[in-house]
N, CA, C and O atoms as CSV, one atom per row, in Angstrom:
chain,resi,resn,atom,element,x,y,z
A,1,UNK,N,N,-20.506,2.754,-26.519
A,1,UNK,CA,C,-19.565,1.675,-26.256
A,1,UNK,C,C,-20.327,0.538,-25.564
A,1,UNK,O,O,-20.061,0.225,-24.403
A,2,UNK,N,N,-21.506,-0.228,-26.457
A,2,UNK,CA,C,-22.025,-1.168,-26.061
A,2,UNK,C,C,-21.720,-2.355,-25.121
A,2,UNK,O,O,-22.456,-2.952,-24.335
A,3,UNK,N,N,-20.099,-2.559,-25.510
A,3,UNK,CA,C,-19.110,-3.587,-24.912
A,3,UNK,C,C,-18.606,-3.403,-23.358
A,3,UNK,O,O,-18.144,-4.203,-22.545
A,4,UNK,N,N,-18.903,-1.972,-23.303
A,4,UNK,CA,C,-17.767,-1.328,-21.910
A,4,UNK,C,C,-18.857,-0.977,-20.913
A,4,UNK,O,O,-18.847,-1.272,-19.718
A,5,UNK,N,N,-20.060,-0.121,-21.749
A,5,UNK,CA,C,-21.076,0.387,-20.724
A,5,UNK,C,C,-22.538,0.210,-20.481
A,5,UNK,O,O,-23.275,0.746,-21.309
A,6,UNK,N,N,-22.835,-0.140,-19.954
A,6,UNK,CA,C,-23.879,-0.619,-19.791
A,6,UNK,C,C,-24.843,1.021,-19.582
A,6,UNK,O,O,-24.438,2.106,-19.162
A,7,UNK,N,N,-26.559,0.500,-20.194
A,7,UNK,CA,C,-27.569,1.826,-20.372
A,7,UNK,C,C,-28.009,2.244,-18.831
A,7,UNK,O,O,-28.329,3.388,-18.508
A,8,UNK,N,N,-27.956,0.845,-17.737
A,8,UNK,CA,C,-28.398,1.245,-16.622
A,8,UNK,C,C,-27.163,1.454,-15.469
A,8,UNK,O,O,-27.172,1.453,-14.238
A,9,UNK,N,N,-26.214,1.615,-16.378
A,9,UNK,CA,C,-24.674,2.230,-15.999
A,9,UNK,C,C,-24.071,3.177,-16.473
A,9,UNK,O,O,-23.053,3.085,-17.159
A,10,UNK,N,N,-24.710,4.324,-16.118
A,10,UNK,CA,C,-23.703,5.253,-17.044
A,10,UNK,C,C,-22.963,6.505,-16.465
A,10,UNK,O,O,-22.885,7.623,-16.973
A,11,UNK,N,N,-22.316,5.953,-15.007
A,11,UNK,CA,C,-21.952,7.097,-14.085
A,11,UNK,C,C,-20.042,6.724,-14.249
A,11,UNK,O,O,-19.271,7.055,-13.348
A,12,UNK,N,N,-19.431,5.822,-15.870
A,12,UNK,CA,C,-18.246,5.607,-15.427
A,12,UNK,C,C,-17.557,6.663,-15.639
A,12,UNK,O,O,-16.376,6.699,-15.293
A,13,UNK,N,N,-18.291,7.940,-16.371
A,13,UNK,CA,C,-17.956,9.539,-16.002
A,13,UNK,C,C,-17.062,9.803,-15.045
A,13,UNK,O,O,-15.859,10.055,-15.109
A,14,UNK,N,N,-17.972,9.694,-13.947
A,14,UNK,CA,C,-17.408,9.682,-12.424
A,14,UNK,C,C,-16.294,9.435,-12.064
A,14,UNK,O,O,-15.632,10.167,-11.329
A,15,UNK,N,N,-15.823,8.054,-12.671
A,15,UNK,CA,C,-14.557,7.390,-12.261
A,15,UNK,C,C,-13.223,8.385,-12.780
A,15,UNK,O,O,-12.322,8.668,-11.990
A,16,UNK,N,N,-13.227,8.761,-13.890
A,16,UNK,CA,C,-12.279,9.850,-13.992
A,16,UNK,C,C,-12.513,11.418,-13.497
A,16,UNK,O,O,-11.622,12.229,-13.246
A,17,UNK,N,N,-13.578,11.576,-13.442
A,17,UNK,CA,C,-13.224,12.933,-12.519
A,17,UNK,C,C,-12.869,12.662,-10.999
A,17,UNK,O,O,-11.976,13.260,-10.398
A,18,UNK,N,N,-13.781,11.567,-10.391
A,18,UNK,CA,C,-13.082,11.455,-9.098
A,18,UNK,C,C,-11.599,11.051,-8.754
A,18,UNK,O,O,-10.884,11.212,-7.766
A,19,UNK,N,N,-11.420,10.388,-10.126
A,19,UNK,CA,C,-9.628,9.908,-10.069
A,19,UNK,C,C,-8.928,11.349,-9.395
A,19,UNK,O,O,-8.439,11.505,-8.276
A,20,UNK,N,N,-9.091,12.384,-10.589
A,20,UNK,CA,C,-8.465,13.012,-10.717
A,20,UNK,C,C,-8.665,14.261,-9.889
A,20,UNK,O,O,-7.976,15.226,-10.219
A,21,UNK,N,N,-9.621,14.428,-8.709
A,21,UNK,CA,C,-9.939,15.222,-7.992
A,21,UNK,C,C,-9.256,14.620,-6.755
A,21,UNK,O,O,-8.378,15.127,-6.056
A,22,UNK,N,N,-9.857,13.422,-6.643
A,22,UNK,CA,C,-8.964,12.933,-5.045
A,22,UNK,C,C,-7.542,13.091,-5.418
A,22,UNK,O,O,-6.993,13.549,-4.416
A,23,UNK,N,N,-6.571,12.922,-6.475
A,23,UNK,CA,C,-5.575,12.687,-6.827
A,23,UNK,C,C,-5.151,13.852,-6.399
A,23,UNK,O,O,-4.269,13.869,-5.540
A,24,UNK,N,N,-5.702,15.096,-6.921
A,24,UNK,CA,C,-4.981,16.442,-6.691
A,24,UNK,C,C,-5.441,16.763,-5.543
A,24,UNK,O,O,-4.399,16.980,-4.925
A,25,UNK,N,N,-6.371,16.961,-4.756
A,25,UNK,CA,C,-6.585,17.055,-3.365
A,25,UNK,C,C,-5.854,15.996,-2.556
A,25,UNK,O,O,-5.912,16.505,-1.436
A,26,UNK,N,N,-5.406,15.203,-2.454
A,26,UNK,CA,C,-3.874,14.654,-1.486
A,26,UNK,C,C,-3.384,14.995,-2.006
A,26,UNK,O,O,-3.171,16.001,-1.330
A,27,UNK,N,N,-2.647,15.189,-3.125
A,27,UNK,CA,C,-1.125,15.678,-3.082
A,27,UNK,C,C,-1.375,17.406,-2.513
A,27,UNK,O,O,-0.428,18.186,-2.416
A,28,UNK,N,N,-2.409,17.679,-2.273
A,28,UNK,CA,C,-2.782,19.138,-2.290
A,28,UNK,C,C,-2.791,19.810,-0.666
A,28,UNK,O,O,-2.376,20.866,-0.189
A,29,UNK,N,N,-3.481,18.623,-0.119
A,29,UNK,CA,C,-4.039,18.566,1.438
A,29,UNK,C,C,-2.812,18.105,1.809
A,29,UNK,O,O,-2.593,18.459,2.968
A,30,UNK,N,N,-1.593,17.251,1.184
A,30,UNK,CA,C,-0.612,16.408,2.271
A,30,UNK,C,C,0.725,17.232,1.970
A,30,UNK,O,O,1.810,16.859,2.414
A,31,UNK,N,N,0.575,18.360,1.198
A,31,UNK,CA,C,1.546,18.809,0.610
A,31,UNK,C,C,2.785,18.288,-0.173
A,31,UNK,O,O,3.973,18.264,0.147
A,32,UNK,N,N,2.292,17.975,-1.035
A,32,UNK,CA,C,3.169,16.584,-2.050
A,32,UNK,C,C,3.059,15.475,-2.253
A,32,UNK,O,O,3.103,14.838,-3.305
A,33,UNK,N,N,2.796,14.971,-0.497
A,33,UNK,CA,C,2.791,13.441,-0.613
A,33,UNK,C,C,1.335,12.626,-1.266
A,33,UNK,O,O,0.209,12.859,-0.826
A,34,UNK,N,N,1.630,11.619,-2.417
A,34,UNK,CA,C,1.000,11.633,-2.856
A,34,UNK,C,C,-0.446,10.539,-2.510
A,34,UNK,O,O,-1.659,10.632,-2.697
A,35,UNK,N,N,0.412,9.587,-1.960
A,35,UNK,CA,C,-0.298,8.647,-1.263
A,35,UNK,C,C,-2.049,8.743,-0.727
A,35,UNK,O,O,-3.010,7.979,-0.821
A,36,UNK,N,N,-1.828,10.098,-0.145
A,36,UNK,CA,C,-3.295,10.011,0.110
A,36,UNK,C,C,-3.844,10.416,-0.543
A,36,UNK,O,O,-5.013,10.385,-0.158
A,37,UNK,N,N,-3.709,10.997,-1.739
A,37,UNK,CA,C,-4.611,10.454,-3.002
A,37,UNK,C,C,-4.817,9.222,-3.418
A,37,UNK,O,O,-5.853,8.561,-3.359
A,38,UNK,N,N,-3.466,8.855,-3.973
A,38,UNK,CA,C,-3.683,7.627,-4.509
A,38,UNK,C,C,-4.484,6.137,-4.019
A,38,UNK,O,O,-5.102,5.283,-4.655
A,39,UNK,N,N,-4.128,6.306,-2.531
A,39,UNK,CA,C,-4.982,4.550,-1.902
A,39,UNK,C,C,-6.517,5.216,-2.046
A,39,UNK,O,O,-7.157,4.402,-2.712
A,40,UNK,N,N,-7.158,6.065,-1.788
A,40,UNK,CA,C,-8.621,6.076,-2.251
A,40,UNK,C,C,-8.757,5.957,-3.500
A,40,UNK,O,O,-9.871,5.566,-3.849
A,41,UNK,N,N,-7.740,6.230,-4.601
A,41,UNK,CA,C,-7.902,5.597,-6.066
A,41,UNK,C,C,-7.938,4.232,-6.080
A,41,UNK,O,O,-8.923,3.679,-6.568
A,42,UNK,N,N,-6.625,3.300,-5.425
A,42,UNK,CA,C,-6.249,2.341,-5.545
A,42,UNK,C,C,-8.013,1.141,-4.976
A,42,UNK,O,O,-8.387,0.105,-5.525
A,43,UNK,N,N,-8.684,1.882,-3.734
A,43,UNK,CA,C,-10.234,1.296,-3.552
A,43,UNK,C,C,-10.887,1.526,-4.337
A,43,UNK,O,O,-11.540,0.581,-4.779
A,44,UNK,N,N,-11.058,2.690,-4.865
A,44,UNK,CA,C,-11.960,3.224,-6.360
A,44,UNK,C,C,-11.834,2.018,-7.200
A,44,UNK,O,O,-12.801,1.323,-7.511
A,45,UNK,N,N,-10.204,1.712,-7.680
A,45,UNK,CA,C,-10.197,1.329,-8.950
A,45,UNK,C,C,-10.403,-0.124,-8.896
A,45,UNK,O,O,-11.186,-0.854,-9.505
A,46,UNK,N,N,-9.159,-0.448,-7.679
A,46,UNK,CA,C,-8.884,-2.201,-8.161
A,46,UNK,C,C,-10.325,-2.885,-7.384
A,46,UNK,O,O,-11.240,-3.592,-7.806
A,47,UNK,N,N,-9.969,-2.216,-5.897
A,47,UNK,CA,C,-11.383,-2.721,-5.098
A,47,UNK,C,C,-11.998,-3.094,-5.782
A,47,UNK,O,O,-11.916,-4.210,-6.295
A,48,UNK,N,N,-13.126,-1.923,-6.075
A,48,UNK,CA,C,-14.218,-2.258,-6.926
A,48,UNK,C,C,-14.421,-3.044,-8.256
A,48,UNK,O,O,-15.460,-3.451,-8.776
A,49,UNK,N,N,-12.549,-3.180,-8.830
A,49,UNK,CA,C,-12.921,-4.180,-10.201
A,49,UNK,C,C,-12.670,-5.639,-9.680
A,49,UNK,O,O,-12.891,-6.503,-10.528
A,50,UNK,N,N,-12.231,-6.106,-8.386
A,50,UNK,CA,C,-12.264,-7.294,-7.833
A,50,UNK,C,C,-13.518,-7.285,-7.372
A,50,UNK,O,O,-13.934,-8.427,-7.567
A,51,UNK,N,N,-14.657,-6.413,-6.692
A,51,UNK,CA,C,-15.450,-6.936,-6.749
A,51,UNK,C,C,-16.853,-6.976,-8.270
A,51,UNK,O,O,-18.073,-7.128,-8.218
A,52,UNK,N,N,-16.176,-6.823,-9.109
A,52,UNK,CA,C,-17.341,-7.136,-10.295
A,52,UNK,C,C,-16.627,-8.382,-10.945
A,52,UNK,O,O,-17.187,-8.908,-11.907
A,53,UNK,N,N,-15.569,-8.831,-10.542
A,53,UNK,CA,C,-14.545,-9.764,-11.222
A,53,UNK,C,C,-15.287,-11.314,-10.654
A,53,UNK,O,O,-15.420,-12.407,-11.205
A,54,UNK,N,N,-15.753,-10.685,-9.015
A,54,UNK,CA,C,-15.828,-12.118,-8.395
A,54,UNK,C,C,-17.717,-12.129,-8.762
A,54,UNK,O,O,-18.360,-13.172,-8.649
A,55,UNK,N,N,-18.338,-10.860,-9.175
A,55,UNK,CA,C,-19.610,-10.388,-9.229
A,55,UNK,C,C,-20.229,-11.472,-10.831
A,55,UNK,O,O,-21.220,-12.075,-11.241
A,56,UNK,N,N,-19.060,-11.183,-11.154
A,56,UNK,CA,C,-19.023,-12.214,-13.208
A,56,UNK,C,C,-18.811,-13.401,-12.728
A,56,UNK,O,O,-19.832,-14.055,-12.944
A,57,UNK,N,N,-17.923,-14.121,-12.115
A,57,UNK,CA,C,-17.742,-15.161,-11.668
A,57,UNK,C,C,-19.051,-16.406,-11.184
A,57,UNK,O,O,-19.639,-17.451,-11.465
A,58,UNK,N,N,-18.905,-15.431,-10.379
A,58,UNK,CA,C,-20.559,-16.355,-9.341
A,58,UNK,C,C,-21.468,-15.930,-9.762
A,58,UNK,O,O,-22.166,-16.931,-9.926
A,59,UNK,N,N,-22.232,-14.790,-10.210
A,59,UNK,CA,C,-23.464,-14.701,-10.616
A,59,UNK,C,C,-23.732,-14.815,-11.746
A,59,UNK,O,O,-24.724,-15.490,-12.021
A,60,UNK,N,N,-22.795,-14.075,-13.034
A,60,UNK,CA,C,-22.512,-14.025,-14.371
A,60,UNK,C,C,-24.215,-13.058,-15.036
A,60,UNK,O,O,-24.978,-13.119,-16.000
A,61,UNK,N,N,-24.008,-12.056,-13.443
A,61,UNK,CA,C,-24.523,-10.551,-14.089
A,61,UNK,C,C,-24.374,-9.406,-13.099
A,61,UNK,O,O,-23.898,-9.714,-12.007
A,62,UNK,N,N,-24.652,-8.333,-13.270
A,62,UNK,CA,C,-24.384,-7.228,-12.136
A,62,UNK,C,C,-25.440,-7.357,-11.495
A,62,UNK,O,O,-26.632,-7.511,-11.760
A,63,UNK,N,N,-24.428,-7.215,-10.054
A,63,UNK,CA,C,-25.383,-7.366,-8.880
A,63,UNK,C,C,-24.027,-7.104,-7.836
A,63,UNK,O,O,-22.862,-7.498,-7.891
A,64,UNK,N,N,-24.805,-6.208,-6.828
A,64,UNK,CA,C,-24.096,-6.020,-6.101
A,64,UNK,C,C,-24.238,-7.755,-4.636
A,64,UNK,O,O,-25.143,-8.587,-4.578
A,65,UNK,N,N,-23.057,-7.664,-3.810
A,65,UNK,CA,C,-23.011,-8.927,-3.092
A,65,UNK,C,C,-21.878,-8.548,-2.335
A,65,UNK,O,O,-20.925,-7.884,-2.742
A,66,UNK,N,N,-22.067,-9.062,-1.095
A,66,UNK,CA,C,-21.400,-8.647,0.010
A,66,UNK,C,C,-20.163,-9.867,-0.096
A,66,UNK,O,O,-19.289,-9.893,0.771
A,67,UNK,N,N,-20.166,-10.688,-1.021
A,67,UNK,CA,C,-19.018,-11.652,-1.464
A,67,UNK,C,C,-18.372,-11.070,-2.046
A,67,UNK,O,O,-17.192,-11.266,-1.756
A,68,UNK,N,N,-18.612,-10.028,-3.185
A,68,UNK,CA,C,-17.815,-9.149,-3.706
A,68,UNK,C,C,-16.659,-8.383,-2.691
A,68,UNK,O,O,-15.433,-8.285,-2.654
A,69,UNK,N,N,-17.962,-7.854,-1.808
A,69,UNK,CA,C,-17.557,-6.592,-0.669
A,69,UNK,C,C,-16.527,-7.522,0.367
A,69,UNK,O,O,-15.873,-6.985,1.261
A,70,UNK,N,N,-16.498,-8.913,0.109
A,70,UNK,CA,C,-15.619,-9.233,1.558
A,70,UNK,C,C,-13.944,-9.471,-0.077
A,70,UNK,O,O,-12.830,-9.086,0.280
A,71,UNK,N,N,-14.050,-9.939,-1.253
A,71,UNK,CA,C,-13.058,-9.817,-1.506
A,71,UNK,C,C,-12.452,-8.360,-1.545
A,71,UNK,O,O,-11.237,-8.160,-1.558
A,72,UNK,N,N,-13.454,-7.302,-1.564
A,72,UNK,CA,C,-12.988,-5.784,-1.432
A,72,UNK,C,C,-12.028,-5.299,-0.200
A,72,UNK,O,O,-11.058,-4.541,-0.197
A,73,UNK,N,N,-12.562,-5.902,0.665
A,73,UNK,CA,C,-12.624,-5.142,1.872
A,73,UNK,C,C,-11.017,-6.315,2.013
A,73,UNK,O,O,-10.256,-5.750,2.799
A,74,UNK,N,N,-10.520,-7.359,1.619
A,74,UNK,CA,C,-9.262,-7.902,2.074
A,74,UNK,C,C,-8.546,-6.968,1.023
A,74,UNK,O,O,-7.638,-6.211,1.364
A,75,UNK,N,N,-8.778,-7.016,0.371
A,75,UNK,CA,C,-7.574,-5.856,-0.549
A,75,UNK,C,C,-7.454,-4.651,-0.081
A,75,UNK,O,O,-6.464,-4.308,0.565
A,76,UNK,N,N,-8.458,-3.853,-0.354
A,76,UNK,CA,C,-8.519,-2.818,0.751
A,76,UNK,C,C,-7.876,-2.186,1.828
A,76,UNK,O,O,-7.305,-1.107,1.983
A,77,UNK,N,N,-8.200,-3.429,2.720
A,77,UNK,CA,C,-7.343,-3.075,4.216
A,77,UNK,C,C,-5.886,-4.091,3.825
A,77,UNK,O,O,-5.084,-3.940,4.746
A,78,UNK,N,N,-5.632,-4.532,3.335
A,78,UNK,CA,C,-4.017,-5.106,2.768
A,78,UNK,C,C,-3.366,-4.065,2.620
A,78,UNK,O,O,-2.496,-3.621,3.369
A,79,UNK,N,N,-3.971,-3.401,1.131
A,79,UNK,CA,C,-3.030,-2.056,1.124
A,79,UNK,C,C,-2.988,-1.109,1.453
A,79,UNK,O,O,-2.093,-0.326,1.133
A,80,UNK,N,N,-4.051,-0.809,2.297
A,80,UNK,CA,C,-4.398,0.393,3.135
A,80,UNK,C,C,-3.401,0.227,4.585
A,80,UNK,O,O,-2.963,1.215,5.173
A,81,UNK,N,N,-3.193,-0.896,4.938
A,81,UNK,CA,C,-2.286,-1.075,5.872
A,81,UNK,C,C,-0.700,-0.243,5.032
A,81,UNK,O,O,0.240,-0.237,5.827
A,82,UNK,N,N,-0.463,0.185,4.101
A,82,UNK,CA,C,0.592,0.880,3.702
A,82,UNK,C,C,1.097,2.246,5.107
A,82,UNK,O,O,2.119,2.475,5.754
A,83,UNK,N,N,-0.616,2.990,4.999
A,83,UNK,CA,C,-0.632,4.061,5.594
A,83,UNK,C,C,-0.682,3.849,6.942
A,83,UNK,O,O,-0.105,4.736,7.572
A,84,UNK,N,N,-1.151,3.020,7.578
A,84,UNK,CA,C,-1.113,2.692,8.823
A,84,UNK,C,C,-2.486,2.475,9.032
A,84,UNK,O,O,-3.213,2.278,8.058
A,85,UNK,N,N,-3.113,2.489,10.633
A,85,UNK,CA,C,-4.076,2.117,10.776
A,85,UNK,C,C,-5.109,2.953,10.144
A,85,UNK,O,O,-5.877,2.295,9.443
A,86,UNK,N,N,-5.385,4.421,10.199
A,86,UNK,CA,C,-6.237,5.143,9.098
A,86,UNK,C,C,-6.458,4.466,7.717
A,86,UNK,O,O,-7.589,4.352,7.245
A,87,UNK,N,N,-5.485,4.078,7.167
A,87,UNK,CA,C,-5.363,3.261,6.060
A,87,UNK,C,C,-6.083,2.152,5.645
A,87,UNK,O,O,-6.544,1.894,4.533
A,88,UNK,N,N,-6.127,1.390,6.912
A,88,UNK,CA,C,-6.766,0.321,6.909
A,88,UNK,C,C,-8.428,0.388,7.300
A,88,UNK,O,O,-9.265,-0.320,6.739
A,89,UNK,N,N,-8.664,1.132,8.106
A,89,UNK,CA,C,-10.262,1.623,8.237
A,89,UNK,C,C,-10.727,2.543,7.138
A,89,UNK,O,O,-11.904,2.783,6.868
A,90,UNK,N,N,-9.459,3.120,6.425
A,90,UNK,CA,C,-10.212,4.085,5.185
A,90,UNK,C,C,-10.400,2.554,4.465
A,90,UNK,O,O,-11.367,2.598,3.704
A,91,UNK,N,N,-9.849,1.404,4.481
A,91,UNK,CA,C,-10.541,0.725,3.194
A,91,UNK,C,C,-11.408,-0.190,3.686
A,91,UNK,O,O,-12.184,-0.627,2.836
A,92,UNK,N,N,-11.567,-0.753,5.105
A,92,UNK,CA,C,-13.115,-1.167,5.174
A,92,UNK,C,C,-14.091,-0.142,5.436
A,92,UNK,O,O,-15.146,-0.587,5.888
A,93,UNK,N,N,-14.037,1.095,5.281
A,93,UNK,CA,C,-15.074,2.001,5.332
A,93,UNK,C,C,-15.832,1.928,3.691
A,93,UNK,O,O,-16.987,1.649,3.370
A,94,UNK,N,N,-14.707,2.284,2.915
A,94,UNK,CA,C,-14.616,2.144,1.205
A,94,UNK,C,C,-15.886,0.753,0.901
A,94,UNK,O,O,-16.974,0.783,0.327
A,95,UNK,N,N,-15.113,-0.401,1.598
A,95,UNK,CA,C,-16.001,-1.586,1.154
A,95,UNK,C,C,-17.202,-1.534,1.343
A,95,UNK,O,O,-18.143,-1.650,0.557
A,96,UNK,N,N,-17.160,-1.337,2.513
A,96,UNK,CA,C,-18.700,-1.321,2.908
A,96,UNK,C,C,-19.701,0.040,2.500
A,96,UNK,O,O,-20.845,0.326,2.853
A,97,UNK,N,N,-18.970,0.557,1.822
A,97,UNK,CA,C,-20.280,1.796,1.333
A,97,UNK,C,C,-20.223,1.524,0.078
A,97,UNK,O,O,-21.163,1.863,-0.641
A,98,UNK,N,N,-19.042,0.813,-0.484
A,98,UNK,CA,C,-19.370,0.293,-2.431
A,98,UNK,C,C,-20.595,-0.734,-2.208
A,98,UNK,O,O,-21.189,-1.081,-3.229
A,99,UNK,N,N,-20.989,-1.205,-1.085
A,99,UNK,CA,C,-21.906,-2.349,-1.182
A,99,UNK,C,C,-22.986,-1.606,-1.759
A,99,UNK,O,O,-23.436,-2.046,-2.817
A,100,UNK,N,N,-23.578,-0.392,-1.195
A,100,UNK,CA,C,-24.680,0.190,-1.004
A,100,UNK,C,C,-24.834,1.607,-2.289
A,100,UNK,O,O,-23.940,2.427,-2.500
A,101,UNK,N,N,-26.322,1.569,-3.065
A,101,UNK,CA,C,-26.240,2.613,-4.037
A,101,UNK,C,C,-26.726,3.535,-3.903
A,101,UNK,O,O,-27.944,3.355,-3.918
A,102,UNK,N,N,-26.358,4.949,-3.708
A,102,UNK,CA,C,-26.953,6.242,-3.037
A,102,UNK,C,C,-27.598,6.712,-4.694
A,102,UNK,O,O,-26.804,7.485,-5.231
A,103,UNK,N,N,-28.643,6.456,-5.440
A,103,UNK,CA,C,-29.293,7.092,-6.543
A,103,UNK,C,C,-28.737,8.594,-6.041
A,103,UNK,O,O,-28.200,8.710,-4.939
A,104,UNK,N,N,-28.933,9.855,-7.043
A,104,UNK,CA,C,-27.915,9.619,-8.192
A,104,UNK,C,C,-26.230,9.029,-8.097
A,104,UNK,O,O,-25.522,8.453,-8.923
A,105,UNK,N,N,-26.031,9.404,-6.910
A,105,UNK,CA,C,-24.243,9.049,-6.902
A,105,UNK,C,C,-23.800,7.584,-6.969
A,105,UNK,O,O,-24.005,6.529,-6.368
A,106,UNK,N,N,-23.142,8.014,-7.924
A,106,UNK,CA,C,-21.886,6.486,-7.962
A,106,UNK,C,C,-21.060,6.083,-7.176
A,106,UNK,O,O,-20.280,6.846,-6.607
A,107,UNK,N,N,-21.081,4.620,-6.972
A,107,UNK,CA,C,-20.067,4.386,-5.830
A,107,UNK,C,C,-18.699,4.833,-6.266
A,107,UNK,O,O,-17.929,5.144,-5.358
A,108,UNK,N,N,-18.284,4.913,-7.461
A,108,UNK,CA,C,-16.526,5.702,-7.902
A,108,UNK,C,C,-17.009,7.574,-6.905
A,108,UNK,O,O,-16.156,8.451,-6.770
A,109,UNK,N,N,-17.732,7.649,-6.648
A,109,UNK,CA,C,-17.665,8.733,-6.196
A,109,UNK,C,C,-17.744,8.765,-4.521
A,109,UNK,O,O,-17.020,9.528,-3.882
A,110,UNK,N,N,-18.759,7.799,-3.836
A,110,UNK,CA,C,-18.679,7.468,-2.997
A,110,UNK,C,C,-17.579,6.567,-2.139
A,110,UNK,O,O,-17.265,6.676,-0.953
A,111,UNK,N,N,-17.051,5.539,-3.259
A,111,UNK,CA,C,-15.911,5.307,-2.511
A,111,UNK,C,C,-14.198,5.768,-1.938
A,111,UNK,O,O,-13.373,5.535,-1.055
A,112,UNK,N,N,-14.426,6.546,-3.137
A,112,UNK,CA,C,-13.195,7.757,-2.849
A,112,UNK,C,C,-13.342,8.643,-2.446
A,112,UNK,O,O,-12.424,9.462,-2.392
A,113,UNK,N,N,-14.530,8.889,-1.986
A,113,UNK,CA,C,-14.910,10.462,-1.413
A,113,UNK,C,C,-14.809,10.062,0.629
A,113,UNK,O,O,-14.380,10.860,1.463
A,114,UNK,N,N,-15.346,8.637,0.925
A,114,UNK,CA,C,-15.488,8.180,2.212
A,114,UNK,C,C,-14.240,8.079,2.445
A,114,UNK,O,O,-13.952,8.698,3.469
A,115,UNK,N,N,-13.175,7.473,1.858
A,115,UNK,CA,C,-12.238,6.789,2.118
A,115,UNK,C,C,-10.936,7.861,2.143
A,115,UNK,O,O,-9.883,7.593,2.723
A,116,UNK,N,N,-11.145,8.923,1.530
A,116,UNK,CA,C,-10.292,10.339,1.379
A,116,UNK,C,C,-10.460,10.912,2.532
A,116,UNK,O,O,-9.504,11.197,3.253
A,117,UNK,N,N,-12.142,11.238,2.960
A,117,UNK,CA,C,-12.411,12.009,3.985
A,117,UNK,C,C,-12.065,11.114,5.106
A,117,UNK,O,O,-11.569,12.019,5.777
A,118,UNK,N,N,-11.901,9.926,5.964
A,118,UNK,CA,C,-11.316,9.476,6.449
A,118,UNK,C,C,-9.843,9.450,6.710
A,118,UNK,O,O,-9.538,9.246,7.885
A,119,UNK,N,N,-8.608,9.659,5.627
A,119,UNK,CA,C,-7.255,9.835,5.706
A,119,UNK,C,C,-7.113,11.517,5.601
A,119,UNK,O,O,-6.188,12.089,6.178
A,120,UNK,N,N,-7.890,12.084,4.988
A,120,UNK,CA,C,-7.896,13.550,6.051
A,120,UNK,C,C,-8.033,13.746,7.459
A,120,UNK,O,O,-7.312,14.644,7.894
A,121,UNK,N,N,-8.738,13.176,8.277
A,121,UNK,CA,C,-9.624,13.519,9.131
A,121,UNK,C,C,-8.475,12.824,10.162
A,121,UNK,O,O,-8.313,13.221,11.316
A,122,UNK,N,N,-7.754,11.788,9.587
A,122,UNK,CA,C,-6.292,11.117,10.266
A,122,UNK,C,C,-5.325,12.478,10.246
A,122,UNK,O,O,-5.044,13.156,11.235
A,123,UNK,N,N,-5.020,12.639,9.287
A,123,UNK,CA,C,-3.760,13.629,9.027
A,123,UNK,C,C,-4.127,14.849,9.921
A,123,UNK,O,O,-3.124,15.337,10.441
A,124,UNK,N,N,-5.268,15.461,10.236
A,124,UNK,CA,C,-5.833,16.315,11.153
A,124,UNK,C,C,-5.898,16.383,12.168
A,124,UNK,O,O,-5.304,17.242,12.821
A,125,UNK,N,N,-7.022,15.050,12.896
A,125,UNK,CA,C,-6.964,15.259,13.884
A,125,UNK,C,C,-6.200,14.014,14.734
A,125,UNK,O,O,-6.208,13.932,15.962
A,126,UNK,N,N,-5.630,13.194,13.941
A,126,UNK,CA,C,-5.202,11.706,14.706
A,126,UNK,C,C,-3.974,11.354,13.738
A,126,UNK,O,O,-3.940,10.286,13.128
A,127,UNK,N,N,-2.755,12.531,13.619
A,127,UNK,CA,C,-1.385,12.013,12.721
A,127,UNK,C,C,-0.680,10.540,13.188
A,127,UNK,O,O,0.189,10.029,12.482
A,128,UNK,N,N,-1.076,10.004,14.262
A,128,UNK,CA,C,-0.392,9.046,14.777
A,128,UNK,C,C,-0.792,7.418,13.789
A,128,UNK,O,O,-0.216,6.357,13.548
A,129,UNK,N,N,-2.024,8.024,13.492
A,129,UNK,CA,C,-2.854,7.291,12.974
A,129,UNK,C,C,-2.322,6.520,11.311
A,129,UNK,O,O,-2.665,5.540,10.651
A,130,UNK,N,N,-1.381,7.562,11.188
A,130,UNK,CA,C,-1.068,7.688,9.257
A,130,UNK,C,C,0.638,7.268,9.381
A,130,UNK,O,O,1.357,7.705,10.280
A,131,UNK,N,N,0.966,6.620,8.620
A,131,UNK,CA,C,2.688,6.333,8.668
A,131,UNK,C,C,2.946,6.360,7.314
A,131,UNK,O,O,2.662,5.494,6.487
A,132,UNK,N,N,3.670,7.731,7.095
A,132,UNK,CA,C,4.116,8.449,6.060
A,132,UNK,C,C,5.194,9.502,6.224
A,132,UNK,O,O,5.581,10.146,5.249
């Protein structure tokens, strides 16, 4: 899929298994509620396609840019404010590690994996933290 993926991109694998792992681990970990799956999707997905949106825009090639990461990080913590304050530090945590590329792992893996383990780590040890 010449059009969709790029040869020195080829981890968008990732993006659906991590969908669908964080997805079932919150509803799994929160017992139903689904939410804390979903907002580490919602950084996975939209985050990161606002920042390749603003990445086409201004540069008009891939490259990562902390201009990207600051339109990330306002969406992010916008709707991460859903959950409360956990919410909102799970999505500038999210931003700021999509900036950065851990060879082999993908940031679809890294950013839902930081940003999950963060609204666990609320629901655990700091419930005050989460408004749900």
């Amino acid at each position: 899929m010449y059009w969709f993926q790029t040869k020195e991109n080829i981890y968008e694998v990732s993006f659906c298994v991590m969908w669908d792992m964080i997805i079932f681990l919150g509803w799994w970990f929160s017992r139903g509620n689904f939410w804390l799956g979903v907002l580490p999707v919602l950084f996975m997905s939209v985050g990161d396609a606002v920042t390749g949106m603003l990445r086409t825009f201004v540069y008009k090639r891939r490259t990562k840019s902390w201009w990207g990461n600051l339109i990330m990080v306002l969406f992010s913590m916008v709707v991460g404010a859903a959950l409360g304050t956990a919410g909102i530090l799970a999505g500038g945590l999210a931003s700021i590690v999509e900036h950065y590329e851990f060879y082999p792992i993908d940031d679809n893996v890294t950013v839902s994996l930081v940003s999950f383990l963060v609204l666990i780590a609320a629901k655990t040890y700091a419930p005050w933290m989460l408004t749900f």
